[in-house]
C-alpha positions as CSV (number, residue, x, y, z in Angstrom):
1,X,5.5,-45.6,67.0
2,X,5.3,-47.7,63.9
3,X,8.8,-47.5,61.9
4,X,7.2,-50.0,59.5
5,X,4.3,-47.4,57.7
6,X,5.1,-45.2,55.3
7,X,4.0,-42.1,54.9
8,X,2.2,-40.9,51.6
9,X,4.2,-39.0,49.0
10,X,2.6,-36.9,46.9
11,X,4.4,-37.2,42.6
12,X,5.1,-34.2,40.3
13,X,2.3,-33.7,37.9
14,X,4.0,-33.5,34.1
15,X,2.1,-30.7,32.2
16,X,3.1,-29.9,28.5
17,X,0.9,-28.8,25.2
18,X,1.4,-28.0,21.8
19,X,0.1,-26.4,19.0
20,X,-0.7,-26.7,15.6
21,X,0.0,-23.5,13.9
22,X,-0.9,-22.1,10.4
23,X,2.2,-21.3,8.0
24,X,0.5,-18.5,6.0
25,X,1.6,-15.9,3.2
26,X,-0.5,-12.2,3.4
27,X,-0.5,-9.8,0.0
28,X,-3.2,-7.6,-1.4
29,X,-3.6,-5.6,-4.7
30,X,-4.6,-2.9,-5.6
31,X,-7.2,-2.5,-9.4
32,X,-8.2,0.8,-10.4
33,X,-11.0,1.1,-12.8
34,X,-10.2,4.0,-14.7
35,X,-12.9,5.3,-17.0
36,X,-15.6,3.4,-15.1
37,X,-18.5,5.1,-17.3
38,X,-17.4,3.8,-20.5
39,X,-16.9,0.4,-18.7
40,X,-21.1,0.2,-18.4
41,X,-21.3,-1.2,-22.1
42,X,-19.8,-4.6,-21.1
43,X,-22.9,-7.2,-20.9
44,X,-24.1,-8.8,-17.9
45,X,-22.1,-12.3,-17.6
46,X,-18.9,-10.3,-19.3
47,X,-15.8,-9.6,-17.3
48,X,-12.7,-7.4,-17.5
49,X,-9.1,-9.1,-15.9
50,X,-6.7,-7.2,-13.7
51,X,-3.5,-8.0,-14.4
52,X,-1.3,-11.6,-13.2
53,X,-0.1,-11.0,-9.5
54,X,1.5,-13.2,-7.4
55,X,0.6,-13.7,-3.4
56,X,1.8,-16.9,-1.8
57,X,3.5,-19.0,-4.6
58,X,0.1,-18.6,-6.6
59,X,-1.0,-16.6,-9.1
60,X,-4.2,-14.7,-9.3
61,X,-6.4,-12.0,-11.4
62,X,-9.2,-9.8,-10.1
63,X,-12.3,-10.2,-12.3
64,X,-14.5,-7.1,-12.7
65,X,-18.4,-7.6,-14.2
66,X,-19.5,-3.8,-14.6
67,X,-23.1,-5.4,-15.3
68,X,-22.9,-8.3,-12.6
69,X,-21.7,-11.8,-13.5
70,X,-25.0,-13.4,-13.7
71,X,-28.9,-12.1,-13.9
72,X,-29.8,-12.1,-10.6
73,X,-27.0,-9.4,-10.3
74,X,-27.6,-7.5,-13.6
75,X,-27.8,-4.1,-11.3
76,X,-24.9,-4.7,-9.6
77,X,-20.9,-4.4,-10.1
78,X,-19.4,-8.1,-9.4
79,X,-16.0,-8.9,-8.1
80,X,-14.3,-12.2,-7.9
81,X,-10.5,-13.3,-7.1
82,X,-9.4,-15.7,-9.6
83,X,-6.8,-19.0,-8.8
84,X,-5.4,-18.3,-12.5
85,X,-3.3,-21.5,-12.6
86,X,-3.7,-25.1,-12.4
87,X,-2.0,-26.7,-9.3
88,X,-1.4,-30.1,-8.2
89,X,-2.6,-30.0,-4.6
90,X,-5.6,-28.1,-2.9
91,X,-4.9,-23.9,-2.4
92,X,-6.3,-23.3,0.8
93,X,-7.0,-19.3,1.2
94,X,-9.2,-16.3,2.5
95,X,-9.8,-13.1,0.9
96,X,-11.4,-9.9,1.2
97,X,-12.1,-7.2,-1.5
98,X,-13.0,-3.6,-0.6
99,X,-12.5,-0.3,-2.1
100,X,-8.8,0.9,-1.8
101,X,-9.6,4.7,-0.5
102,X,-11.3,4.1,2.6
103,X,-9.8,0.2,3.6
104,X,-9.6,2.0,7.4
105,X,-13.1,3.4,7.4
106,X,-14.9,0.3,6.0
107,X,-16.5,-1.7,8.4
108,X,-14.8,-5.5,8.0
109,X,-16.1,-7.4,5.4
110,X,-16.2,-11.0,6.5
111,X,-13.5,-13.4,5.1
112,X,-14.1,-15.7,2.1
113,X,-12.6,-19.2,2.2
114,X,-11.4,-20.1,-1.4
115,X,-12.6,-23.6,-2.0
116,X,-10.8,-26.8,-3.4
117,X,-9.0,-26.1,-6.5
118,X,-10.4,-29.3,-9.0
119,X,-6.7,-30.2,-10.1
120,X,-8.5,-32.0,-13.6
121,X,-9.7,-28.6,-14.3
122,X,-8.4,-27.0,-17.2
123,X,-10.1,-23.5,-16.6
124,X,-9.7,-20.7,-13.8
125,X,-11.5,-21.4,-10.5
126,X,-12.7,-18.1,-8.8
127,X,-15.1,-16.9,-6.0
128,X,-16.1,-13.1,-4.9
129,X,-18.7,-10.9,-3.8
130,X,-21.6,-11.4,-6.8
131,X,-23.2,-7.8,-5.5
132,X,-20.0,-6.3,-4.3
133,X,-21.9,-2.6,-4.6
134,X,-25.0,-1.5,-6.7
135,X,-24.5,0.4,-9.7
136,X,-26.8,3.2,-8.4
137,X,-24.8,3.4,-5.1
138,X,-21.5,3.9,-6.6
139,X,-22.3,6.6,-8.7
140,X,-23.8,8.4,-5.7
141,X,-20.8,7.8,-3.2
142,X,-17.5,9.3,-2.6
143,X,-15.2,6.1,-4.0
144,X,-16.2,7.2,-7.7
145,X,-14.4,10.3,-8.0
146,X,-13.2,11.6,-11.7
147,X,-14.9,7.9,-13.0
148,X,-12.4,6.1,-11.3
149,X,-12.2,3.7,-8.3
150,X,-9.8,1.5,-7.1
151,X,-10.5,-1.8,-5.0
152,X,-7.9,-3.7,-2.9
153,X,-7.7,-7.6,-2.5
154,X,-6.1,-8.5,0.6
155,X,-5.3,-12.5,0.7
156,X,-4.2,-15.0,2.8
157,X,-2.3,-18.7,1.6
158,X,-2.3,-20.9,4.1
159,X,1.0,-22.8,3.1
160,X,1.4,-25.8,5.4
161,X,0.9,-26.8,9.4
162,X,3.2,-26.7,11.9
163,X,3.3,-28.4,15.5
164,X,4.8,-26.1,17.7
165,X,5.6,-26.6,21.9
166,X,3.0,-24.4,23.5
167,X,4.6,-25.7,27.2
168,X,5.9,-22.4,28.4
169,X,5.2,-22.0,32.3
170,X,4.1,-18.4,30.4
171,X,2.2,-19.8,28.4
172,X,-2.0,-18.3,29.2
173,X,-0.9,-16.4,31.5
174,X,1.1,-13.4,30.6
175,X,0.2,-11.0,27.4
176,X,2.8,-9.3,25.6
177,X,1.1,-6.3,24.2
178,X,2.1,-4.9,20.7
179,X,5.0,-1.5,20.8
180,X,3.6,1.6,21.3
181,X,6.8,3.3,20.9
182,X,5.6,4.9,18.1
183,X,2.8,6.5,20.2
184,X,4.7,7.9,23.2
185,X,7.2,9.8,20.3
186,X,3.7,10.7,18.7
187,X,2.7,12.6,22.0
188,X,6.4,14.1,22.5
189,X,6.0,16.1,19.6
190,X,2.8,17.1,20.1
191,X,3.4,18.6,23.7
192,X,6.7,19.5,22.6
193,X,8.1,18.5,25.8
194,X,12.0,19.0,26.1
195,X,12.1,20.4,22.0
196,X,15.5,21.7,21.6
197,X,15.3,22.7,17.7
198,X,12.7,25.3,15.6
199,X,11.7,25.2,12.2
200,X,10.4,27.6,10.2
201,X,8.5,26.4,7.0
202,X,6.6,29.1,4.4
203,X,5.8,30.8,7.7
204,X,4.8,28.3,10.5
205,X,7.2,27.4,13.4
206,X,7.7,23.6,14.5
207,X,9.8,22.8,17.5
208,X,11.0,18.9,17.5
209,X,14.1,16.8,19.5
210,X,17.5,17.1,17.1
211,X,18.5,13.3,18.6
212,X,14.8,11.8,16.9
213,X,15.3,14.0,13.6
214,X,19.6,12.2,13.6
215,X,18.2,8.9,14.3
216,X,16.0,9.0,11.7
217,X,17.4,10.8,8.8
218,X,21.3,11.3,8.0
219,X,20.5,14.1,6.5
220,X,18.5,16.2,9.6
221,X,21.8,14.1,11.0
222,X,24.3,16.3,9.2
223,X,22.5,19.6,9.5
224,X,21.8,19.3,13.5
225,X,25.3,17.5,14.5
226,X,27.7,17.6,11.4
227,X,29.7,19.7,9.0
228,X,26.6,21.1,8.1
229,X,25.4,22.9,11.4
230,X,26.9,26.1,10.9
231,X,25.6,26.7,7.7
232,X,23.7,29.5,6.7
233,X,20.5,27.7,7.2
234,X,19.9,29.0,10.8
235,X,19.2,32.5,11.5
236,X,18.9,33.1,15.3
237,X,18.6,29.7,16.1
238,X,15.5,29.1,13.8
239,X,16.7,26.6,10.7
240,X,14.8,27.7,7.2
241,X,13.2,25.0,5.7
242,X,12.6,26.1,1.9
243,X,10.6,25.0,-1.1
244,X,8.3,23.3,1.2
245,X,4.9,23.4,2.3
246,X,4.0,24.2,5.9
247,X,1.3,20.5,5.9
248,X,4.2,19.0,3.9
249,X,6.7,19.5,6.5
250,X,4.1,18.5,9.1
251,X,3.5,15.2,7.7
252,X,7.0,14.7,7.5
253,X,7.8,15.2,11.3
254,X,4.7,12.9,12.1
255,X,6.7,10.1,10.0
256,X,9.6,10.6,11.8
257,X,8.2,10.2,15.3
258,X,5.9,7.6,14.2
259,X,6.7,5.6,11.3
260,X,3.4,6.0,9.9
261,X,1.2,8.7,7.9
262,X,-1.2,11.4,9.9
263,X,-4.5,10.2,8.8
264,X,-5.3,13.9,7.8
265,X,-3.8,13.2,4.3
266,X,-6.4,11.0,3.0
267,X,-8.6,13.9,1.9
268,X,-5.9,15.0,-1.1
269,X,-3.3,11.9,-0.8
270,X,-2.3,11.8,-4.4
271,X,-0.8,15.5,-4.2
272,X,0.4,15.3,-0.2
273,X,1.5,11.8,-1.7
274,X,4.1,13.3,-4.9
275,X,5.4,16.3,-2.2
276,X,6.0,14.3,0.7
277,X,7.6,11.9,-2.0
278,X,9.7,14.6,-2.7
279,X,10.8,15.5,1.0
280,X,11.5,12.3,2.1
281,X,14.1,12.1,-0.6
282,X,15.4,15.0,0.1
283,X,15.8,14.1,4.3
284,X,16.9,10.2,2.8
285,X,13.8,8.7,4.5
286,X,14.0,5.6,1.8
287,X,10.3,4.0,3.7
288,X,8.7,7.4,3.6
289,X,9.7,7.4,0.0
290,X,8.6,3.7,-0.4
291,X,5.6,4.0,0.8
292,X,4.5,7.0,-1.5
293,X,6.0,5.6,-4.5
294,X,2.9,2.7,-3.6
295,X,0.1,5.2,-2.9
296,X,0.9,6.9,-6.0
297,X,1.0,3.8,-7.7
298,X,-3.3,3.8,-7.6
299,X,-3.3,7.4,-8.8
300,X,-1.9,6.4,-12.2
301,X,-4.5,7.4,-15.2
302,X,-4.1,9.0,-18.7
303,X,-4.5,12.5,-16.5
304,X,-2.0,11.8,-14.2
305,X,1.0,9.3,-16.0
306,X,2.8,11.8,-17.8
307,X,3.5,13.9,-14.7
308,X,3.7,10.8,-12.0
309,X,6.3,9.9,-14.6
310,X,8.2,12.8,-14.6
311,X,8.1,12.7,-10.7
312,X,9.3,9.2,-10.5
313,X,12.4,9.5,-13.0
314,X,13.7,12.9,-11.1
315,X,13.6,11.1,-7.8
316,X,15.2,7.6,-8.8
317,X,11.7,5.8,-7.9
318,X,12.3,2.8,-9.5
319,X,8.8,1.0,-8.6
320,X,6.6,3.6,-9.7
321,X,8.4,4.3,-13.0
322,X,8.0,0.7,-13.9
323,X,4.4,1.3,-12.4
324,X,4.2,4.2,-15.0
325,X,5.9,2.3,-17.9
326,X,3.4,-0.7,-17.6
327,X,0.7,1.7,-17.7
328,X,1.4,2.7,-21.1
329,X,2.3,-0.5,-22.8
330,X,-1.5,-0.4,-23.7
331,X,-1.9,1.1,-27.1
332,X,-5.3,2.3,-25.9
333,X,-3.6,4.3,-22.6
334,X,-0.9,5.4,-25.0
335,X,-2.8,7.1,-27.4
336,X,-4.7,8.5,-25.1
337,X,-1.7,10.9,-23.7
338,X,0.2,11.4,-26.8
339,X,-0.1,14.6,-27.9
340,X,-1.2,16.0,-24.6
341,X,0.2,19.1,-23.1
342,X,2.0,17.0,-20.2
343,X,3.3,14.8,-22.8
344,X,4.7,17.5,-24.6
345,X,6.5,19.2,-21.6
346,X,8.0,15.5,-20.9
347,X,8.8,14.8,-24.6
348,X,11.2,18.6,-24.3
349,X,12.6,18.3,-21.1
350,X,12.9,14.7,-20.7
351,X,14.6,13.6,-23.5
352,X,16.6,10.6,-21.9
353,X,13.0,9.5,-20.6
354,X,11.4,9.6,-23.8
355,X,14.2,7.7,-25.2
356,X,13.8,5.0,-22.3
357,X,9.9,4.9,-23.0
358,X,10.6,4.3,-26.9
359,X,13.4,1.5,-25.9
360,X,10.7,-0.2,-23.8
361,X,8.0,0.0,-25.9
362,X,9.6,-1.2,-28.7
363,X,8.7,-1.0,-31.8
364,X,4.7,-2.4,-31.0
365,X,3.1,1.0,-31.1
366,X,3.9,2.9,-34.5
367,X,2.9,6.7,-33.1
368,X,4.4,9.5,-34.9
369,X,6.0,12.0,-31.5
């Protein structure tokens, strides 16, 4: 036996990575070209600005050519993101532009990478889709509907780069999938499994779980477990929803379990849009609320502001009345609705508003009311 050889050993083996990781901001707006036909006289080369938003420290305008930005596009309807600002270092960023109504439905338009911004350049730097949609198209499809569309920008800023450690022993090999809480409460309510509550709504019956409805609302919270749950509002165990429509109702149950809105409202989602506004402040759902007050924000024209208005002041929506009031700080949208018949309901029983429109307006539009 030889004490004297050793026997091999074998070493650890050190394994680590890292990462470099993207910092970015995400935004998107939404422009609605209202009174498209009368937008046709603009000349090819000629282009109409959105207004100043800001996404990721930047600022930025969408630029709209009704006649295409150059010749070669003269049949076509041009639409560009503009950097509209000078900045010191290089904006990195990728956007998309597509027509606001059916974002879902679209198939993905690829990314565009906005170039280097020349820093000695005094004027706006901007890149788009040259023939985002022929003339002759639009007019024929369903996103031109009472000669209005709207298009959304979506964007992305890449801020700065980040090293991250990436050695987790998890690290490749296990895959954390994304919640689908909000799909296993979706499928409780429809099977109704273990319901222990009816509603009756202009008619139609809805069975749901009182613990959800609590949890999510304090008002359904009150009715089903507080002071409130020996009120008159249930006859035979049935509670009387009124001044509601069935689909209303509906839609607001589907929020409830889901977070999110049943895809069945995009047929009519400006009017399911100002109802459902209204239930969800009535049930104190402040992100149902939230989230109309944004759809209806697109649905703003010289038809619509007067009553979107009205809507917005009687339900303390402080984004869309702002939405509202920027609407009609153009003398050409304002003369438009004065005098109309929705304007004249508004100017009788909403004196404070009136007097709030007149304050913010100033003295800039001289209109005889």
């Amino acid at each position: 036996m030889n004490h004297g050889a050793m026997s091999p050993t074998t070493a650890a083996t050190a394994v680590s990575a890292s990462a470099i990781v993207a910092n970015t901001s995400r935004g998107y707006h939404y422009l609605k070209i209202d009174g498209y036909s009368h937008t046709k006289a603009t000349p090819t080369g000629e282009a109409l600005f959105s207004c100043q938003f800001a996404i990721g420290g930047h600022r930025w305008r969408i630029c709209y050519y009704p006649n295409g930005n150059v010749l070669e596009a003269a049949d076509y309807i041009s639409m560009f993101l503009v950097l509209d600002e000078i900045v010191v270092r290089n904006v990195k960023a990728q956007f998309q532009i597509r027509f606001a109504d059916q974002v879902e439905k679209q198939p993905s338009l690829a990314w565009k990478t906005v170039r280097a911004f020349n820093k000695q350049t005094s004027s706006s730097s901007s890149w788009g889709y040259p023939k985002f949609i022929r003339r002759e198209d639009l007019e024929k499809s369903e996103y031109l509907r009472d000669d209005s569309f709207t298009i959304r920008c979506d964007i992305i800023v890449v801020d700065n780069y980040r090293a991250e450690d990436a050695s987790s022993a998890a690290a490749g090999f296990v895959s954390v999938p994304p919640s689908n809480l909000h799909s296993h409460l979706g499928d409780l309510l429809k099977n109704e499994k273990g319901t222990d509550v009816v509603f009756e709504v202009a008619g139609q019956r809805f069975t749901a779980h009182r613990c959800v409805l609590a949890a999510r609302s304090p008002v359904f919270n009150a009715e089903l477990f507080g002071m409130m749950m020996e009120s008159d509002t249930t006859t035979n165990d049935v509670i009387q929803i009124g001044d509601m429509a069935a689909l209303v109702f509906k839609a607001l149950l589907h929020f409830v379990y889901t977070d999110s809105l049943p895809e069945t409202m995009e047929e009519r989602e400006d009017t399911m849009c100002e109802h459902l506004l209204v239930a969800a402040d009535r049930y104190n759902l402040e992100r149902l609320k939230l989230i109309c007050e944004e759809r209806l924000c697109k649905y703003i024209g010289i038809g619509t502001v007067m009553d979107i208005l009205a809507l917005a002041d009687r339900h303390h929506c402080k984004g869309l009345k702002k939405a509202c009031f920027d609407f009609l700080r153009s003398p050409a949208n304002l003369s438009a609705v004065t005098g109309s018949e929705s304007f004249e309901h508004l100017s009788r029983s909403f004196p404070s508003l009136m007097k709030e429109l007149v304050d913010i307006l100033g003295t800039s539009h001289n209109y005889a009311w």
